[in-house]
LOVOKE-283685 format. One record per residue (C-alpha): x, y, z; residue number from 1. Coordinates in nm, 3 decimals, always signed. Layout:
<rs>
R       xx       yy       zz    k
R        X        Y        Z  NUM
...
</rs>
This chain:
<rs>
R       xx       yy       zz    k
R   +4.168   +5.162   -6.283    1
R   +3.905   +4.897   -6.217    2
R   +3.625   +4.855   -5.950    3
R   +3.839   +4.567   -5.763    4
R   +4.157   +4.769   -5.727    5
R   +3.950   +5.034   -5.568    6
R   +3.775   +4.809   -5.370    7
R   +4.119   +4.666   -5.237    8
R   +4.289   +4.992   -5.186    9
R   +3.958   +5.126   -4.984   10
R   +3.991   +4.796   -4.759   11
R   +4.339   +4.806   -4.685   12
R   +4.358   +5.182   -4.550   13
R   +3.995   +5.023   -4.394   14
R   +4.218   +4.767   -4.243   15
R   +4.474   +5.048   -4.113   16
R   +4.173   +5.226   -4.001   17
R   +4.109   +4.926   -3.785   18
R   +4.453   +4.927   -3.675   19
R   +4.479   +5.256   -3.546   20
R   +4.108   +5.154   -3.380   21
R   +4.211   +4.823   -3.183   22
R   +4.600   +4.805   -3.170   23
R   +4.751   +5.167   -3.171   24
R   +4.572   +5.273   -2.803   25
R   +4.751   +4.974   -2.667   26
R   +5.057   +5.180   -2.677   27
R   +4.934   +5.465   -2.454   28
R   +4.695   +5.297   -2.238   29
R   +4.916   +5.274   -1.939   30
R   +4.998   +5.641   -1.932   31
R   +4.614   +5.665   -1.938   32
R   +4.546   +5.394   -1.632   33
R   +4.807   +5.590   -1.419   34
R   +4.738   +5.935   -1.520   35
R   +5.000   +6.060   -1.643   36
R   +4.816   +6.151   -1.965   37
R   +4.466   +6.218   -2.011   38
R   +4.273   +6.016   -2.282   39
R   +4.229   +6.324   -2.508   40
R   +4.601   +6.397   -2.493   41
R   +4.745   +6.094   -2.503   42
R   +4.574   +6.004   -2.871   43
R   +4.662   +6.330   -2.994   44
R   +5.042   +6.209   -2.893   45
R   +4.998   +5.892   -3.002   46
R   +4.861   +5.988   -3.405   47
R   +5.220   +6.243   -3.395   48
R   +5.473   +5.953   -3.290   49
R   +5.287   +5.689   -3.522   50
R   +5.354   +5.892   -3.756   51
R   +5.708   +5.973   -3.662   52
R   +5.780   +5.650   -3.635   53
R   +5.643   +5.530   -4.007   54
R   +5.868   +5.822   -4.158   55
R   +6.222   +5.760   -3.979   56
R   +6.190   +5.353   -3.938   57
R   +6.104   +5.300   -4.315   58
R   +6.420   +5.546   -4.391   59
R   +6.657   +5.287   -4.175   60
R   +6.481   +4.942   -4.337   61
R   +6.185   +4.864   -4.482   62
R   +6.225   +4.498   -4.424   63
R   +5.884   +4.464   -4.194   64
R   +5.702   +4.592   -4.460   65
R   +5.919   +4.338   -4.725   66
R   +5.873   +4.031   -4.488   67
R   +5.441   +4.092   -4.468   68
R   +5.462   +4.196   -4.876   69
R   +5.652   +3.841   -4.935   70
R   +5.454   +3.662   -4.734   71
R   +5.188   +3.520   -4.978   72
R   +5.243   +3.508   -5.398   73
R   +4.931   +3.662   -5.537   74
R   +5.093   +3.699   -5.889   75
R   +5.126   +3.331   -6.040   76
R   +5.517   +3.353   -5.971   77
R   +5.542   +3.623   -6.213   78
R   +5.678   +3.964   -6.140   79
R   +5.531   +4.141   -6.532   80
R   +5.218   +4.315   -6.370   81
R   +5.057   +4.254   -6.751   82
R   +5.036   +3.902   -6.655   83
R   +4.956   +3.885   -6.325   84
R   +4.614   +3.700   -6.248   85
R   +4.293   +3.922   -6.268   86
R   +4.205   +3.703   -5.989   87
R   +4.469   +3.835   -5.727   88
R   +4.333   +4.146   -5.672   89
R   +3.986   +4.002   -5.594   90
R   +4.150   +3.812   -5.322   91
R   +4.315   +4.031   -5.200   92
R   +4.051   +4.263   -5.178   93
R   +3.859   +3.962   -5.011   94
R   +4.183   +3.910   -4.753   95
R   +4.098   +4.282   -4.642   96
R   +3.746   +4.266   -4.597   97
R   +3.795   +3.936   -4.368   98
R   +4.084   +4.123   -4.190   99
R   +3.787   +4.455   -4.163  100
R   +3.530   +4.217   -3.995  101
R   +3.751   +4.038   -3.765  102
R   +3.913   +4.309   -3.609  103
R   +3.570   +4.546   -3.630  104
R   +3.409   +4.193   -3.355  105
R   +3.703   +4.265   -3.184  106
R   +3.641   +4.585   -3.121  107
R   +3.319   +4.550   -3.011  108
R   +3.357   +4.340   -2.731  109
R   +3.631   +4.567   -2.605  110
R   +3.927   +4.294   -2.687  111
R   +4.275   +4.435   -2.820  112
R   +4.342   +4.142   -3.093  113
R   +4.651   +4.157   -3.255  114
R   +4.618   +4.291   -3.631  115
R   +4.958   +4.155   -3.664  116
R   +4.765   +3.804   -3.636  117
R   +4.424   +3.898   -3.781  118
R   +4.677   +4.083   -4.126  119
R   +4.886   +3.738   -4.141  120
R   +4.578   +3.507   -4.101  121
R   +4.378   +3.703   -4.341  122
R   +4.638   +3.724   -4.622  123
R   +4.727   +3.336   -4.575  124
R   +4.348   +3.214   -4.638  125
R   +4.275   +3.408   -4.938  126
R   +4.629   +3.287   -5.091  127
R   +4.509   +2.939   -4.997  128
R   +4.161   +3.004   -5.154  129
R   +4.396   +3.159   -5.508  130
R   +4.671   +2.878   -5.506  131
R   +4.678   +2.640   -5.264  132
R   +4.994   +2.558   -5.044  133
R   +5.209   +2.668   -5.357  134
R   +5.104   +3.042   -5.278  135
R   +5.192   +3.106   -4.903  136
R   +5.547   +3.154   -4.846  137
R   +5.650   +2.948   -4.583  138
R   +6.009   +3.098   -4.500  139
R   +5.859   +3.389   -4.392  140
R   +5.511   +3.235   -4.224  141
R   +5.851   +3.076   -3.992  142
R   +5.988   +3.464   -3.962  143
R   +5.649   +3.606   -3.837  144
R   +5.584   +3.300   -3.593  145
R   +5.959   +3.364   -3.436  146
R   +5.861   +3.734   -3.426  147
R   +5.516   +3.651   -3.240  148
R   +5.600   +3.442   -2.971  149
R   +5.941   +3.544   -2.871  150
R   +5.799   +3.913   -2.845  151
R   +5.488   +3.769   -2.629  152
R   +5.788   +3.609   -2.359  153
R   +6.040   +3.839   -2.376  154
R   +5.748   +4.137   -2.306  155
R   +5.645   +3.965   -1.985  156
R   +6.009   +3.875   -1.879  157
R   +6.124   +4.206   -1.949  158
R   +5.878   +4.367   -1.749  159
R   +5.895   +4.148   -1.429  160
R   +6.283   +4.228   -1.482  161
R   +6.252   +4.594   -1.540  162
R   +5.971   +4.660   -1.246  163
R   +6.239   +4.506   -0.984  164
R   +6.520   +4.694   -1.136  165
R   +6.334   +5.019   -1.048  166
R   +6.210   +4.910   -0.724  167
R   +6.534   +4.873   -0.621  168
R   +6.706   +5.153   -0.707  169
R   +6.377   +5.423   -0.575  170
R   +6.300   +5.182   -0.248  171
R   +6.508   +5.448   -0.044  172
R   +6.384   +5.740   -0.237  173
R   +6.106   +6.025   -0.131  174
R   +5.763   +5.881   -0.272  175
R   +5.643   +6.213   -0.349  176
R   +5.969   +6.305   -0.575  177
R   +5.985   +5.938   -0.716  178
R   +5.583   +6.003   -0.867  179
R   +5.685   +6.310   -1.038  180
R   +6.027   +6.192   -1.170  181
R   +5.808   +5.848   -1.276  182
R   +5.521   +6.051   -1.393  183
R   +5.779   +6.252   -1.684  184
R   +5.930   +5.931   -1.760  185
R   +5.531   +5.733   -1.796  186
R   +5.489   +6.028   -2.084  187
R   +5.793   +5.964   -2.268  188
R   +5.799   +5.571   -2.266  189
R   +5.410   +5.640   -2.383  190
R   +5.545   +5.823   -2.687  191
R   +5.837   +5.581   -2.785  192
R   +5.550   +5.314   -2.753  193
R   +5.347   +5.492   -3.028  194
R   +5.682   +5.566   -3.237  195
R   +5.758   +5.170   -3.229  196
R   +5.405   +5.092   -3.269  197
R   +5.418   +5.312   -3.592  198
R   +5.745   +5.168   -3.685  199
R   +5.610   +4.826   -3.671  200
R   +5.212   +4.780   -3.748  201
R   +5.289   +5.115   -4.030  202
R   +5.545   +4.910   -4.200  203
R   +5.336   +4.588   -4.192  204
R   +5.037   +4.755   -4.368  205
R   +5.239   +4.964   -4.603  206
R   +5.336   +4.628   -4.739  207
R   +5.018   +4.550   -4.804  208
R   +4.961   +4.870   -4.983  209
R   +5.258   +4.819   -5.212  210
R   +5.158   +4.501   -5.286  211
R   +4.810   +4.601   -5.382  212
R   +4.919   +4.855   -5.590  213
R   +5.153   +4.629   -5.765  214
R   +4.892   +4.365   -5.858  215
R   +4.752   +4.660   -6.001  216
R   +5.054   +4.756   -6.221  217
R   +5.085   +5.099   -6.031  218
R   +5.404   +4.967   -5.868  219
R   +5.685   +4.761   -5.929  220
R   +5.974   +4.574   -5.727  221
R   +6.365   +4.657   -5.696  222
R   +6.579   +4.392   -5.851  223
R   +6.577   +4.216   -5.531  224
R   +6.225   +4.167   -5.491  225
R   +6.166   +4.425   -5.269  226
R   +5.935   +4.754   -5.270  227
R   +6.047   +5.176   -5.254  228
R   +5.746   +5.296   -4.999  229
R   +5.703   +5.624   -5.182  230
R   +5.641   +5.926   -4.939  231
R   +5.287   +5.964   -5.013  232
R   +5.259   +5.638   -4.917  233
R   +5.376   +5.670   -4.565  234
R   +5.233   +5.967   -4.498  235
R   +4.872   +5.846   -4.625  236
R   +4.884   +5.504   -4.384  237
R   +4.961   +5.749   -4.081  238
R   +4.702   +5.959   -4.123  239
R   +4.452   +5.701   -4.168  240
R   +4.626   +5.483   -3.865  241
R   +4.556   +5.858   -3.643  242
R   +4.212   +5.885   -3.735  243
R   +4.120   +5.524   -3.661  244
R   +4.286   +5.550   -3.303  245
R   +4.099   +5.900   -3.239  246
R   +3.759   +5.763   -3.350  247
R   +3.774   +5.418   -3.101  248
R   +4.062   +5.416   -2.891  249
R   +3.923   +5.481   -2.584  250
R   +3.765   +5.147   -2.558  251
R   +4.097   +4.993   -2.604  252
R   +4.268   +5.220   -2.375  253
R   +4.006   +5.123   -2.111  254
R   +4.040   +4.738   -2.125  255
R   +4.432   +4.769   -2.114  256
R   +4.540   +5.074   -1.885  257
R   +4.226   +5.009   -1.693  258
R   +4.034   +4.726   -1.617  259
R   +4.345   +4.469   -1.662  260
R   +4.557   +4.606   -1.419  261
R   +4.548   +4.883   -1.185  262
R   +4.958   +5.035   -1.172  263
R   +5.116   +5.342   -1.065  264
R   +5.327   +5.530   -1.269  265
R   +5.691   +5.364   -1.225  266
R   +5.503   +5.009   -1.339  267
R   +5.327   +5.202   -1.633  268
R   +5.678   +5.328   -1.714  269
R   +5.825   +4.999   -1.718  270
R   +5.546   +4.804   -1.894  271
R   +5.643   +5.056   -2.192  272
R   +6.022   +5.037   -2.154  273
R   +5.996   +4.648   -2.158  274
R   +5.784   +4.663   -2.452  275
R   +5.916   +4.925   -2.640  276
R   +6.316   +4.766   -2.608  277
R   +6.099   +4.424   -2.763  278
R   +5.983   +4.673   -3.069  279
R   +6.314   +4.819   -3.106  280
R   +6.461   +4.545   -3.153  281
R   +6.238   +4.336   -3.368  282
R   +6.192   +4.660   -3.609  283
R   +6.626   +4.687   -3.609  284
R   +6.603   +4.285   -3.717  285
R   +6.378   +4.279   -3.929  286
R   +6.105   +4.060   -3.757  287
R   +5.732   +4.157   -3.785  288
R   +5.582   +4.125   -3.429  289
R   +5.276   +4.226   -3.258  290
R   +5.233   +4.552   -3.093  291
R   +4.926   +4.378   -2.876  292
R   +5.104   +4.087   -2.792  293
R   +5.409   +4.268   -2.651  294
R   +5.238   +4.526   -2.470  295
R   +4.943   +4.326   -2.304  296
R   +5.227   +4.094   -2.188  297
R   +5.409   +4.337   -2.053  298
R   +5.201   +4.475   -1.857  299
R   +5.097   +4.130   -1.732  300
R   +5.479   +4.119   -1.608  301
R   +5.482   +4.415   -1.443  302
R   +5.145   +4.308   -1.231  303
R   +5.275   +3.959   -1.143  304
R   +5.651   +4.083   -1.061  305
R   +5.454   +4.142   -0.729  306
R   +5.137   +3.960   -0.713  307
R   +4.996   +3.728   -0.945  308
R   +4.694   +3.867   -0.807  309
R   +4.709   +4.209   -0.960  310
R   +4.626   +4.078   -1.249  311
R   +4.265   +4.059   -1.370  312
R   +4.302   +3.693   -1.555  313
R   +3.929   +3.646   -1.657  314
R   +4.023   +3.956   -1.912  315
R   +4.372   +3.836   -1.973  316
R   +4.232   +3.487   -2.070  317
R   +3.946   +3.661   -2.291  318
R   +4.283   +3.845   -2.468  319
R   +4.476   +3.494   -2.535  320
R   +4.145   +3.335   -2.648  321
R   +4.124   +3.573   -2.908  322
R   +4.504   +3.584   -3.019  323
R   +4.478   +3.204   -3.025  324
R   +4.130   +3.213   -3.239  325
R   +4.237   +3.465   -3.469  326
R   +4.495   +3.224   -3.662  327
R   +4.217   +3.021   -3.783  328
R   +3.961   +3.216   -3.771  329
R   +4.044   +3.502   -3.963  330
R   +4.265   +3.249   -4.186  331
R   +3.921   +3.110   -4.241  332
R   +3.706   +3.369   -4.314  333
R   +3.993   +3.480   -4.525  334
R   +3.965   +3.192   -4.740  335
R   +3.584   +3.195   -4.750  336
R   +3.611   +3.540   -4.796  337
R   +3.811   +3.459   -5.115  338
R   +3.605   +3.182   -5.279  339
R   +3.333   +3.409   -5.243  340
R   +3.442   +3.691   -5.411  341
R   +3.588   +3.461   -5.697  342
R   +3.250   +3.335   -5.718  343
R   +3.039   +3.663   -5.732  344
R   +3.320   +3.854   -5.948  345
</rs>
């Protein structure tokens, strides 16, 4: 076992760190910003669905975690790990650390990037940087970019839909009861956020775990090109995805339950349906989509269904910036990233 397959391993459960940082408290900052959970509670329920959801979605299809896997050829178009390219596991160890200091910026400033984007963009540039054009598979680069922006509409639509919907039917109903039935309901669309969430961004980086191991030769493929996620596997990424979310979510949880919108507890509840029937469905078909995206936009639904107003757009703008910039940026520093550590190793 060699320094650069350690190195690679370390920076993609680094990179699922990150994820479970930046993109996981997206999932449970509404319950947070209408207080139906506290901060403390709501991570502690969000590191048990992620989990839950890794275990059971990879048991109904793994394809997520095929479609990221497939998206780039690291291996010369070869699938005997004795003659795979020394040099793919440098890049893809470079890939990770681009991916690392991208989302770690993020962070920083308080903006929920998508690690959907910053995992896609990273991968791409240090395939570029191995094998040109010839190594990114563009088939499923057309998948992903489906995934991504029909998620990012249908979230919004779905939750200016779904906020009307339950307007109507409660506009007759006693306030008081209406809170505490919508206040039950915040907590459990919360937790089938963080199940989805699990189901998708778990799957995506398990991919990339497989496929690091099999550049290694500590893996190999199904006859149809695929990958078995071994247990260990699954339950290693979750952990690692829990402890990233309760070491920094709370900045996360702050920009998007928070300081983007202010909502009460029947709009938190249908920011999370809207976004978690997006998830469902995109994990059911296959599609890798971002968690961010669909939540974020969501929630931007809800807000506008009444006012466009209600929504803070100088933080919602800082948000799109950064899902447009991470494409190329990350795709860049990806690539530079890669030359770099073909250089030096």
């Amino acid at each position: 076992m060699n320094i650069a397959f350690i190195s690679s391993i370390a920076l993609v459960l680094g990179v699922v760190f990150v994820n479970g940082w930046t993109d996981a408290p997206n999932a449970i900052g509404s319950a947070v910003g209408t207080r139906a959970l506290t901060p403390r509670t709501a991570i502690l329920m969000a590191v048990a669905c992620n989990f839950l959801g890794v275990l059971l979605m990879t048991a109904v299809s793994s394809e997520v975690a095929d479609t990221i896997s497939g998206m780039v050829d690291l291996t010369g178009n070869t699938s005997d790990a004795m003659s795979i390219p020394d040099n793919a596991i440098i890049v893809l160890t470079a890939a990770m650390f681009a991916i690392v200091v991208w989302a770690t910026g993020a962070w920083w400033f308080g903006i929920p990037t998508s690690e959907s984007h910053s995992l896609i963009a990273g991968l791409t540039g240090g395939a570029l940087a191995l094998g040109g054009f010839e190594a990114v598979n563009a088939q499923a680069w057309i998948k992903v970019g489906i995934g991504l922006g029909v998620s990012s509409v249908l979230g919004f639509f779905l939750g200016v839909v779904l906020v009307r919907i339950i307007e109507r039917i409660v506009r007759y109903s006693n306030r008081f009861l209406a809170e505490r039935v919508f206040h039950k309901l915040q907590v459990a669309a919360a937790a089938l956020m963080a199940f989805l969430h699990g189901a998708q961004d778990g799957q995506k980086f398990m991919g990339v775990f497989m496929l690091a191991l099999f550049l290694n030769g500590s893996a190999s493929k199904a006859a149809d090109g695929t990958f078995v996620i071994p247990l260990w596997v699954m339950v290693l990424c979750s952990l690692v995805m829990g402890l990233g979310t309760m070491v920094g979510g709370k900045r996360i949880i702050k920009t998007v339950g928070i300081d983007m919108v202010k909502m009460r507890t029947y709009q938190g509840f249908a920011s999370d349906l809207a976004a978690s029937t997006c998830l469902l469905i995109a994990s059911l078909t296959g599609l890798p989509v971002s968690t961010t995206h669909t939540k974020t936009t969501a929630v931007m639904g809800v807000a506008a269904s009444r006012r466009v107003s209600s929504v803070d757009w100088a933080i919602a703008r800082e948000m799109v910036w950064a899902w447009v910039l991470t494409f190329p940026g990350c795709g860049l520093l990806g690539f530079a990233m890669a030359k770099l550590f073909l250089f030096l190793f």
